[in-house]
N, C-alpha and C positions, 0 to 999 in steps of 0.2 A: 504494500500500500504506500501511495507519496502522499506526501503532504503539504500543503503550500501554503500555510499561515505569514509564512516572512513576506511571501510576493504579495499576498492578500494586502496587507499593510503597507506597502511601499506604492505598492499599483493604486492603492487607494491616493495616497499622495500625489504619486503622479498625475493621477485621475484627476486629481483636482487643480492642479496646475493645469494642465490640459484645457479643462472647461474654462477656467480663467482667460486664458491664452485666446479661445476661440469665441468668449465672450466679447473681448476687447474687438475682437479681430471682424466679427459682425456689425459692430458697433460703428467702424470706421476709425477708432483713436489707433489701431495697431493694424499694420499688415504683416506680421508675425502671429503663427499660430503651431503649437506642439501636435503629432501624431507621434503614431507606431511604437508606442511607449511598452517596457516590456521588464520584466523584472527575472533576473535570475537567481535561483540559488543554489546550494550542496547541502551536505554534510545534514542526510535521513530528507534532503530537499525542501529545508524547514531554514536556513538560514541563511539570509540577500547574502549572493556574491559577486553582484554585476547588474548591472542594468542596462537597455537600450532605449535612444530617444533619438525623434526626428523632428527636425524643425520647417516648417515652409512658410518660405516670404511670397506674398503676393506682386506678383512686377507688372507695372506697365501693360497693358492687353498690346498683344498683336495685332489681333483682330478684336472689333467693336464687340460686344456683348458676351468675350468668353476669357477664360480665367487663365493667367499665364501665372505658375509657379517655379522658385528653384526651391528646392530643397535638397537638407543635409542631413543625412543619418551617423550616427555613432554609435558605439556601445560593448560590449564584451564584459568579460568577465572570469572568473577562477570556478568552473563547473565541471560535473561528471559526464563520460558518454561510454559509448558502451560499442563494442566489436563483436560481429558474431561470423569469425572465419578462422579456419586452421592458417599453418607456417603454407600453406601450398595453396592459400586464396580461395579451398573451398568452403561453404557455408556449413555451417555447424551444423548437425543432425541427432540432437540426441541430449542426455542428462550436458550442465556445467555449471561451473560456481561464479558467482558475482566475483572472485578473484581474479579469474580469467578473464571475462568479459568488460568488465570496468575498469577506468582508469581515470586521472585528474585530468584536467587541459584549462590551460590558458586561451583565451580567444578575443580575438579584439575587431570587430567588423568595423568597416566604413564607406559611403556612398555619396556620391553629390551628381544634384541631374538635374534637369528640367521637366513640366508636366505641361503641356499644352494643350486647352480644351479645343475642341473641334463642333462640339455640338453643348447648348445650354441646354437646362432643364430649369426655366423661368420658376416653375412650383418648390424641388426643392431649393433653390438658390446657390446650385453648382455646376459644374462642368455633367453631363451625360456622357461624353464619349470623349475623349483623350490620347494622345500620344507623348508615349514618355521615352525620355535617355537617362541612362546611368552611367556613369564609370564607379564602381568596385573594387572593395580592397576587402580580402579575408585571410585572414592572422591562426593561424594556431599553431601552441606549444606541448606538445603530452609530456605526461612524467611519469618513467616508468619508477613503480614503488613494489615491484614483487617480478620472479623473475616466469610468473605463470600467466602472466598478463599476455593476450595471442599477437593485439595489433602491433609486438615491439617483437615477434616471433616470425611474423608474417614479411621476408625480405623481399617480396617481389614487390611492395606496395612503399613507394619514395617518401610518402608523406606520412610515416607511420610513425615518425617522432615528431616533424614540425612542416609546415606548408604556408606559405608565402601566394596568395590565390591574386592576380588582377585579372579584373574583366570586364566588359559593357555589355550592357543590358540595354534592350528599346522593346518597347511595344506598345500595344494600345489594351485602353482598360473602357469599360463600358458600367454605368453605375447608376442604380435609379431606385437603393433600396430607401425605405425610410424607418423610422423607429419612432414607436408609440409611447411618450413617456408615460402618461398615465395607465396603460393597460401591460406596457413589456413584452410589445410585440411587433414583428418584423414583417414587412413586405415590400416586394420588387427582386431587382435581379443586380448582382453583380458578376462580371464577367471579364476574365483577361487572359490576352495572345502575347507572351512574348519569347525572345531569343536573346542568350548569353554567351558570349564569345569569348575563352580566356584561352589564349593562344601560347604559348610557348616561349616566344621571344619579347609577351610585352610583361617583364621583369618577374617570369614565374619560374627562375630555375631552383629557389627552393622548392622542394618538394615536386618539382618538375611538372608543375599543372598542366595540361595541354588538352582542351576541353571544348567542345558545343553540346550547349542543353536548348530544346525547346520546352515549352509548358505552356500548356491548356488548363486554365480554371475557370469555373463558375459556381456560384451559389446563388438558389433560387428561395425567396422567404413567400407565405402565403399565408394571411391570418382567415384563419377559419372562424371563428366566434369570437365576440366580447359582449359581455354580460354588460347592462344599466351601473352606475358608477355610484356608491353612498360615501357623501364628505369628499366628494372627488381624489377617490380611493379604488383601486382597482378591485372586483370582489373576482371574477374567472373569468379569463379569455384564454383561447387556443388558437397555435397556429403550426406550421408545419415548414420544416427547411430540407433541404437538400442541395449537397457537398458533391463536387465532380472536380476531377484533378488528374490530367495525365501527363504526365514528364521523361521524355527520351532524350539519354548525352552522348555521345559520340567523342571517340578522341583517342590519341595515344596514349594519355595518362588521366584519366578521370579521377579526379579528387573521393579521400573516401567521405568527405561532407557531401558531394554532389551526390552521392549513388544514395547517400541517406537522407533525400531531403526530394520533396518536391518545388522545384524553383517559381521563379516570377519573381515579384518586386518587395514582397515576401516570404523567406525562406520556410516553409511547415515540415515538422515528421512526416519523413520517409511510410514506407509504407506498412510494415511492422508495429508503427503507433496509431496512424491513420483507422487502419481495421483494428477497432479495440477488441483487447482481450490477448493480439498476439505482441512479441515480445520490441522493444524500439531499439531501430538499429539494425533487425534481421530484413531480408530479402531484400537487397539493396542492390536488385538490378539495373542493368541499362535502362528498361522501360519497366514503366511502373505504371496503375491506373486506379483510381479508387473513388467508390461512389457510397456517400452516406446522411441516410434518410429517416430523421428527426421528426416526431409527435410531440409538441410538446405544451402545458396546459398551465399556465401562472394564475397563482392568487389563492386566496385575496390576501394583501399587502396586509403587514404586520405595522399596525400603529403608523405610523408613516406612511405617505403614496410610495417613497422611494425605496422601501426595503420589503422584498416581495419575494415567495417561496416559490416551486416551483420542483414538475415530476414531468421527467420522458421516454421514453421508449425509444429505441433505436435500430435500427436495420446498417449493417456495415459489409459491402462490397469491394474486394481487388483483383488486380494482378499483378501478376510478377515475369518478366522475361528477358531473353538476350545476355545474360548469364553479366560477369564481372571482369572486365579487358583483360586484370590480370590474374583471373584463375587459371588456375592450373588444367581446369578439367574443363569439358561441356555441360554447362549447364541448364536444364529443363524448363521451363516456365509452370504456370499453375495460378489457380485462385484461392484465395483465400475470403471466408464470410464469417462471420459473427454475429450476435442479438447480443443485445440488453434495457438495462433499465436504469434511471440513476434520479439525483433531486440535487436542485442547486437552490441557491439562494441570491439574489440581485438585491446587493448593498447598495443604497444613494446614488445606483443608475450608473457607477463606476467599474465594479467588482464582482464578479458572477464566483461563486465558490459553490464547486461542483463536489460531486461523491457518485460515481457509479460501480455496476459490475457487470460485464461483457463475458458470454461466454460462446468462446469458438463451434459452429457450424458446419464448417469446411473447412480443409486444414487443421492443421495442430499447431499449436506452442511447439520449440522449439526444446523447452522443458516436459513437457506432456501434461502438466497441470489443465483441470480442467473448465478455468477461469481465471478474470483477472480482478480484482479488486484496485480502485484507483481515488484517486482525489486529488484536485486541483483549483487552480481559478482561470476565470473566463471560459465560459461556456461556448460562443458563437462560432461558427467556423469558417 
């Protein structure tokens, strides 16, 4: 089971900077405004060891009536991750101990780009479709602390102590969801196409990065019911989301972050985490796909409109294929499914602190267990 009371409390912080930041920023006193705020930690995953935050200036429009941003991200930190491959690049099949599998890492990400609307959406008061550029920097250091740890066992893989990643990223995003504060619920659609290119010779001979990734995401929200409202107080509304993500990379040396992540302009679990219940970090194929499909029924708010409970059920979809550049062997593709169930709670419209349990379908763990037990914060996907 994790636990995320430290993030809970810092993200709230954040959070609230954040609202600050984009109050001003509405207002017209500021065209500074915080995003993509992110809190990390270790040690039982209970204590802050880093954070991520972005910032974006509003410049001068292009064109008449749409929203021309730069923005800068930063952030890293002293956190765990976790390896699931033998000395010969194949994917682990069977019992192991968190000694093997885990290990520390330093990580320190950074991006600066532009975001260029292309189409308004007069109703919400943002950009509807966009085209973005990034240039990227990603940093990590491992430490090895036992000598049973595989990713420092594993010699065919250059970045298995430290990685030095530059790249650029462009693509276009499409966004039209909106959020209910009084009821805490979501609808519309968001949607992004983009391409990352970290080549070789633009300054990635540590760790030897030599990489193209595409990715496909979209998230669709649907509110199904909201109950009459007492002291303008949410009493039960329902609505329904659904998560799609496919990511294929290409290259001489593929990063072991790329194979375990799905890209875009935000990097999420690979697909291991993605389908709950199975282990993060494992099937950390070329191509990856995952589709996951959310019930979910809020209320009624406790004493406050902004602190509201909350129960959902979930359907969870992958795949896996095109095996690992530098395995050793041919490797198979496959899918993996899951169900479960879980209950969060939405703190002051900031802070979703979640608790579910996911049990595998199709596929197995990697351990054979025959579920997962989890807990975190922020709920949305």
């Amino acid at each position: 089971m994790r636990i995320a009371i430290g993030r809970a409390v810092l993200a709230v912080i954040l959070g609230i900077s954040s609202a600050a930041a984009y109050a001003q920023s509405t207002r017209g006193e500021s065209r500074w405004s915080l995003v993509n705020e992110n809190v990390r930690t270790n040690w039982f995953d209970i204590v802050p060891s880093g954070a991520d935050l972005g910032a974006q200036y509003l410049l001068p429009p292009f064109a008449r009536g749409l929203d021309t941003f730069a923005e800068i991200d930063v952030g890293g930190g002293y956190v765990q991750n976790v390896f699931f491959r033998n000395q010969l690049g194949e994917p682990l099949n069977g019992p192991y101990t968190t000694a093997q599998t885990t290990f520390n890492q330093s990580e320190f990400l950074g991006a600066i780009g532009l975001r260029q609307g292309l189409l308004f959406n007069a109703g919400l008061g943002k950009n509807r479709l966009e085209a973005f550029g990034f240039y990227r920097l990603h940093y990590n250091y491992d430490y090895q602390s036992s000598p049973e740890q595989l990713v420092f066992q594993a010699s065919s893989f250059p970045d298995r102590t430290q990685i030095l990643s530059n790249s650029i990223l462009a693509g276009f995003d499409y966004d039209t969801i909106r959020y209910d504060l009084l009821h805490k619920v979501r609808r519309g659609t968001y949607a992004e196409l983009s391409a990352e290119w970290g080549p070789g010779f633009l300054f990635n001979s540590i760790g030897q990065s030599d990489y193209l990734r595409f990715n496909l995401t979209s998230k669709t929200f649907r509110t199904l019911y909201t109950s009459d409202v007492a002291r303008r107080m949410n009493r039960f509304s329902i609505y329904a989301g659904d998560y799609f993500s496919a990511d294929w990379a290409t290259g001489s040396s593929i990063p072991i972050f790329v194979m375990q992540t799905f890209g875009g302009r935000l990097l999420v679990d690979g697909l291991g985490q993605a389908v709950r219940g199975f282990e993060e970090g494992g099937w950390d194929t070329n191509f990856k796909a995952v589709n996951s499909l959310e019930l979910r029924a809020t209320g009624p708010a406790i004493y406050l409109p902004s602190i509201v409970p909350g129960l959902f059920v979930f359907f969870d979809s992958g795949y896996y294929g095109g095996g690992y550049a530098r395995s050793a062997v041919q490797e198979n593709g496959g899918f993996l499914a899951s169900v479960g169930t879980g209950a969060y709670l939405v703190t002051i419209d900031l802070v979703n602190i979640t608790l579910y349990i996911a049990f595998p379908v199709y596929g197995k763990r990697i351990d054979g267990a025959p579920y997962e037990i989890a807990t975190f914060f922020h709920l949305d996907f």
